[in-house]
C-alpha positions as CSV (number, residue, x, y, z in Angstrom):
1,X,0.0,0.0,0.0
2,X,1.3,3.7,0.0
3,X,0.4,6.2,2.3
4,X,-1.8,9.2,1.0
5,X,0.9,11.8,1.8
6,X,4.2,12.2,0.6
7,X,6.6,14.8,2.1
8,X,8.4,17.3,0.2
9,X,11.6,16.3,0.3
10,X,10.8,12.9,-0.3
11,X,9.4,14.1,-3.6
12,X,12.5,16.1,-4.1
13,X,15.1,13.2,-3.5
14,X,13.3,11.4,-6.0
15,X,13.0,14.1,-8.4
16,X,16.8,14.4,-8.1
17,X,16.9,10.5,-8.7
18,X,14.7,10.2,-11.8
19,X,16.9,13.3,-13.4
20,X,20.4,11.9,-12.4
21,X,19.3,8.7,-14.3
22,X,18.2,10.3,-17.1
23,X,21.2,12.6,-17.3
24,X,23.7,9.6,-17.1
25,X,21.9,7.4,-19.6
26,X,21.2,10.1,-21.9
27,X,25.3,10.8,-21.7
28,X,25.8,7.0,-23.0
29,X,23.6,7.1,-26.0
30,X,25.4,7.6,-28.9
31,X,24.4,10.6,-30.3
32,X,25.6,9.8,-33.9
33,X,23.0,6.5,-34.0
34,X,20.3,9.5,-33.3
35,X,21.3,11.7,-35.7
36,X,21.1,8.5,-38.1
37,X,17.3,8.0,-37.5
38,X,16.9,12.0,-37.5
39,X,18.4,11.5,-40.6
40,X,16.2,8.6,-41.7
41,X,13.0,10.7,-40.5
42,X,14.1,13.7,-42.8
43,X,14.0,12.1,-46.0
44,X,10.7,13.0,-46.8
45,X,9.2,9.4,-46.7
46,X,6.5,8.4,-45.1
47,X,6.7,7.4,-41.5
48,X,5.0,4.7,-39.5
49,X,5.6,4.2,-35.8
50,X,4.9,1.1,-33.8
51,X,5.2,0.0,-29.7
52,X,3.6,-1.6,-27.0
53,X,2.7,0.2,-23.5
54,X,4.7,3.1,-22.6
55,X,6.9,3.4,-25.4
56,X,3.8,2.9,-27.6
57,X,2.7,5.8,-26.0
58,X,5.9,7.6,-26.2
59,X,6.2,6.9,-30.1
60,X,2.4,8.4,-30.5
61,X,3.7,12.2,-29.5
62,X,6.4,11.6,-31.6
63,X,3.9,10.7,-34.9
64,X,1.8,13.9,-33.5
65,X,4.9,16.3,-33.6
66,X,6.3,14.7,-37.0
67,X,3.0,15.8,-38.1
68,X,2.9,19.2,-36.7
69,X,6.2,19.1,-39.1
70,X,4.2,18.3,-41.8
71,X,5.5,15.0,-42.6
72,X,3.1,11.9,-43.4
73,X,2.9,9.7,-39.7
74,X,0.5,6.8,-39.2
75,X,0.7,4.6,-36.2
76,X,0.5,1.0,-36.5
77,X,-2.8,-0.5,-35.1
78,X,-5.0,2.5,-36.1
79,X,-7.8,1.8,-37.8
80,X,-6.6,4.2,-41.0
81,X,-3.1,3.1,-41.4
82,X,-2.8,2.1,-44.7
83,X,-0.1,-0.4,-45.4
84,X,3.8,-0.1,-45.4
85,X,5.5,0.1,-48.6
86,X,9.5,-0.2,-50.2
87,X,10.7,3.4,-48.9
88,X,8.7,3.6,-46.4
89,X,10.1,4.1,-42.7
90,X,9.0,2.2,-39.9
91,X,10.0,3.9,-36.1
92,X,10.0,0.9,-33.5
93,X,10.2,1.0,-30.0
94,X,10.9,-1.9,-27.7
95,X,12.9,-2.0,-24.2
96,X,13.7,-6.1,-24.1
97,X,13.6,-5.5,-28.4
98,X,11.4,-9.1,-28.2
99,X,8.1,-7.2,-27.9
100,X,6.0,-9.7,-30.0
101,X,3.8,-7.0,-31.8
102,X,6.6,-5.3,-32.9
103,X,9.1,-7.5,-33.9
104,X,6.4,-8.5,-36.2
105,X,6.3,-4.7,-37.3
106,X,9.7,-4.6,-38.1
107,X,9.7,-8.2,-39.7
108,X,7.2,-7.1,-42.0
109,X,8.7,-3.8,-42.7
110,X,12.0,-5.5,-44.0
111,X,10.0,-8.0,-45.9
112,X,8.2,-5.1,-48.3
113,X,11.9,-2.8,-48.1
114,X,10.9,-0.3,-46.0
115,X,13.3,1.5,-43.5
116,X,13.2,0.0,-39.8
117,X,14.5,2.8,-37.3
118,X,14.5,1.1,-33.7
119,X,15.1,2.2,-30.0
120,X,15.7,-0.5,-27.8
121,X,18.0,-1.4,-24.7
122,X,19.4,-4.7,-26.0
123,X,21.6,-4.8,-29.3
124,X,21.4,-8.9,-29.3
125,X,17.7,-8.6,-29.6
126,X,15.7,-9.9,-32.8
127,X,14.0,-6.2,-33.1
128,X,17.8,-4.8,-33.6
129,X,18.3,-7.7,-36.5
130,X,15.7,-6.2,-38.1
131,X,17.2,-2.3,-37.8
132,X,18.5,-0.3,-40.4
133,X,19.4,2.5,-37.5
134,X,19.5,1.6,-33.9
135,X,20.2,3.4,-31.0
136,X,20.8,1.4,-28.4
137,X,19.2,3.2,-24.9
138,X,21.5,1.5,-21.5
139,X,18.7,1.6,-19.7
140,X,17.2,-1.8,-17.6
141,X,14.7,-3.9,-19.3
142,X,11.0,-3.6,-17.8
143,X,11.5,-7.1,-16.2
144,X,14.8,-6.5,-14.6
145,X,13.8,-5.7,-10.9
146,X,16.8,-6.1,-9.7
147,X,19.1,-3.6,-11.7
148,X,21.5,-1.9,-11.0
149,X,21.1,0.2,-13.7
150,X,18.1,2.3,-12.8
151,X,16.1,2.4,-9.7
152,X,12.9,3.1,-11.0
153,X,10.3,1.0,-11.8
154,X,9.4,-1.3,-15.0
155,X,11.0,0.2,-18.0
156,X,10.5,3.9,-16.5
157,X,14.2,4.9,-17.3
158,X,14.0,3.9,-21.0
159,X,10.6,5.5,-21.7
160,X,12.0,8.8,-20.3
161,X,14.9,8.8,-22.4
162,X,12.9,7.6,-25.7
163,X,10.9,10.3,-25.0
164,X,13.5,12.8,-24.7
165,X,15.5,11.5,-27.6
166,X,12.8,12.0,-29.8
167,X,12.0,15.3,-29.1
168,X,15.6,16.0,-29.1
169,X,15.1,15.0,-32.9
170,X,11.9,16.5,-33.5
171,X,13.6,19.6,-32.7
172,X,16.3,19.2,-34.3
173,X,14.4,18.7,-37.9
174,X,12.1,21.4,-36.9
175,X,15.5,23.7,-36.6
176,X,16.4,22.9,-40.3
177,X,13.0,24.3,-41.6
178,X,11.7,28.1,-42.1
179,X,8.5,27.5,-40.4
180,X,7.9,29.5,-37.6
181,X,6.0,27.6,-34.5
182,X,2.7,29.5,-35.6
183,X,2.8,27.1,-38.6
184,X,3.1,24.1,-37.4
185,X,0.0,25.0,-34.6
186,X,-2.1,24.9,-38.1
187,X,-1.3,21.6,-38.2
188,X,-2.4,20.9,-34.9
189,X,-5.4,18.7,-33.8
190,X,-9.1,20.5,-34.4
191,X,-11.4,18.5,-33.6
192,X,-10.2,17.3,-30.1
């Protein structure tokens, strides 16, 4: 059980610990692997994104900002997504990298020659044998309770620095345009 009220400086200690671990895994990603998939994403192709969970969720405001960009995003699983062709790009997500669902993404992705751009924690996993560009995040797996690594709970360390890393490249594309933010808010969700 937890108790219904948390001290301040408990709050704050954990604060501190959830940045320190993102500021030290964040210094261990190699920062050319990112620039390959920012890379990858700027080619004017279109763009399909696929994970599970959290990172699922992660990858989703990643398709909504590459479309505030005014590149083509569809997220695997909706309803609309059409299918993936040769030249296509497909952005995975996957801590372990043996996420059923998308390994199966990425499988078929290679099959029709599309692009598979991945983010996972383990470079021996099947979803990085399938990667084009991957960026390997040192992070601990969702099922390793007893890491070392990271202190946090299930995954949480590797969700925050996906999350951050593709901002980090959203901006980054963003910064190699003319458009000024008021242009991309056109593109922004209406009907919400």
């Amino acid at each position: 059980m937890f108790t219904a009220h948390t001290r301040g400086d408990e709050l704050r200690l954990n604060l501190a610990l959830v940045t320190d671990e993102i500021s030290g895994t964040m210094a261990e990603v190699d920062g050319q692997k990112v620039a390959g998939v920012a890379s990858q994403l700027g080619r004017g192709r279109r763009v399909f994104v696929a994970g599970a969970g959290r990172s699922g969720l992660v990858l989703r405001m990643t398709a909504m900002r590459l479309m505030h960009l005014g590149m083509t995003v569809h997220v695997a699983g909706d309803t609309t997504t059409p299918s993936i062709n040769s030249g296509d790009l497909l952005l995975v997500a996957s801590g372990s990298g043996t996420t059923p669902g998308v390994v199966k993404s990425a499988e078929t992705a290679q099959k029709v020659g599309a692009h598979v751009a991945a983010f996972t924690t383990n470079p021996d996993s099947p979803l990085a044998g399938f990667a084009d560009s991957l960026v390997i995040i040192p992070a601990a797996q969702k099922s390793d309770h007893g890491s070392t690594i990271s202190r946090q709970y299930s995954g949480s360390l590797f969700e925050q620095v996906l999350f951050l890393l593709t901002e980090a490249i959203f901006q980054s594309l963003w910064d190699n345009t003319d458009e000024p933010a008021e242009q991309l808010w056109l593109r922004h969700a209406n009907l919400e």
